[in-house]
C-alpha positions in Angstrom: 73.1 98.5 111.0 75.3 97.6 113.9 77.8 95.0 113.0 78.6 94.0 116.5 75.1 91.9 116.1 76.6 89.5 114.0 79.3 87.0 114.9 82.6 87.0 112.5 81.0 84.3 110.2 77.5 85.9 109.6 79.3 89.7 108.7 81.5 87.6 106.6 78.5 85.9 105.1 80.5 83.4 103.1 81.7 79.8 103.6 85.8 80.8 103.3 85.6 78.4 100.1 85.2 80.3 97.4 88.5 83.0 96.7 87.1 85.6 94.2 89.8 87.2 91.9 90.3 91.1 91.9 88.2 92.5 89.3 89.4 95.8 87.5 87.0 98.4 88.7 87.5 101.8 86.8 88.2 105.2 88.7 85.6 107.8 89.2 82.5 106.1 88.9 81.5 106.6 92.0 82.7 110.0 92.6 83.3 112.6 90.2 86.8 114.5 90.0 87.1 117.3 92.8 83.4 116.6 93.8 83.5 114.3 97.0 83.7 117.4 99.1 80.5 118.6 98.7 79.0 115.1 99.3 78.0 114.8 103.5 81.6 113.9 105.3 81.1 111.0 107.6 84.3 111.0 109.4 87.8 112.3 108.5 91.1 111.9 109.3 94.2 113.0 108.1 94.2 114.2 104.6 90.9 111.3 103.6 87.4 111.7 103.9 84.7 109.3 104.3 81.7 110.4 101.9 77.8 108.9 101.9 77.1 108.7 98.4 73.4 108.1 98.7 70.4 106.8 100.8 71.5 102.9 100.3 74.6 103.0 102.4 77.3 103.3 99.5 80.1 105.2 100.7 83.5 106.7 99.4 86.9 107.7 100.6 88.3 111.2 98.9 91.6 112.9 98.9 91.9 116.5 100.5 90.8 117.4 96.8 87.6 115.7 96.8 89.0 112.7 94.3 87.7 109.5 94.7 90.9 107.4 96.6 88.1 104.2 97.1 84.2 103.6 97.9 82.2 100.9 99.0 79.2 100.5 96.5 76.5 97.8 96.5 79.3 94.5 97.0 82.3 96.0 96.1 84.6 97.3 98.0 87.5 99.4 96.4 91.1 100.9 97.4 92.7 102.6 94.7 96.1 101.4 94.7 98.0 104.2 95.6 96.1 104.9 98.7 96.3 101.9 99.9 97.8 101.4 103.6 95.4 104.3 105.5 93.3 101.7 106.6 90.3 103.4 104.2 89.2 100.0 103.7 88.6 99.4 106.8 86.5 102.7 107.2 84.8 102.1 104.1 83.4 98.7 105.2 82.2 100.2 109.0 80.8 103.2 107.4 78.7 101.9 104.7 77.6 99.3 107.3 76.7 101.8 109.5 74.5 103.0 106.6 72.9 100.3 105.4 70.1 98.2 106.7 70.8 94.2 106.8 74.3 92.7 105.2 74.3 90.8 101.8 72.9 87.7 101.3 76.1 86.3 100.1 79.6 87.3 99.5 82.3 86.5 97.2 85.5 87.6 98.8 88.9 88.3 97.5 91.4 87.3 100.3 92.3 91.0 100.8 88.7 91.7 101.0 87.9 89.1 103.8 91.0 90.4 105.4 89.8 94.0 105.9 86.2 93.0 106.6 87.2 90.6 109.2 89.7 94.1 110.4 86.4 96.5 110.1 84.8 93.6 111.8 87.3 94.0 115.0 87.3 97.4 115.2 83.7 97.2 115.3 84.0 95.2 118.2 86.7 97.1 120.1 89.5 94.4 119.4 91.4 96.3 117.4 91.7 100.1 117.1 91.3 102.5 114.3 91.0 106.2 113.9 88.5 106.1 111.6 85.9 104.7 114.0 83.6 105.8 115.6 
């Protein structure tokens, strides 16, 4: 799907109302230890990989060991804490877009995750750069 179809508020695809708290999501659900490497790479840079995890469009970010650092499965979007600040949000949310075939029918947001959708959003769009794109 190619997100530049869609204005800002459509991607977004909720009314800026409704502030979802951070919900705990456990670590290597998505990704089994010292397995993302053998999953198809969809982009890389530096020592982080972007991983399809299946035909749907969920996607994960591993370490140069294959552990999951984040993913992007069904509506949730995830950055393990300590690697946060690589921008693999960002490349989580324009990769798993780029895999998927039409955006949710609703959203619920935490403010941190409307921030980097509304980033993946401008990259997308060439207003804003990123390594991990195209």
């Amino acid at each position: 799907m190619d997100i530049t179809k869609f204005t800002l508020n459509e991607f977004l695809g909720d009314n800026d109302e409704n502030v979802s708290a951070a919900a705990l999501h456990p670590r290597d659900v998505v990704v089994a230890p010292r397995t993302g490497l053998q999953l198809q790479i969809l982009k890389s840079h530096g020592d982080y990989h972007i991983v399809l995890i299946n035909n749907c469009g969920d996607v994960a970010a591993v370490d140069k060991q294959g552990n999951e650092a984040g993913y992007y499965s069904s509506n949730s979007l995830i950055v393990h804490e300590e690697h946060r600040g690589s921008g693999l949000g960002i490349a989580l949310a324009l990769h798993a877009h780029a895999n998927r075939d039409k955006l949710p029918k609703s959203r619920s947001l935490t403010s941190g995750g409307r921030k980097t959708l509304k980033a993946a959003w401008d990259v997308a769009n060439g207003n804003r750069f990123s390594p991990w794109w195209p």
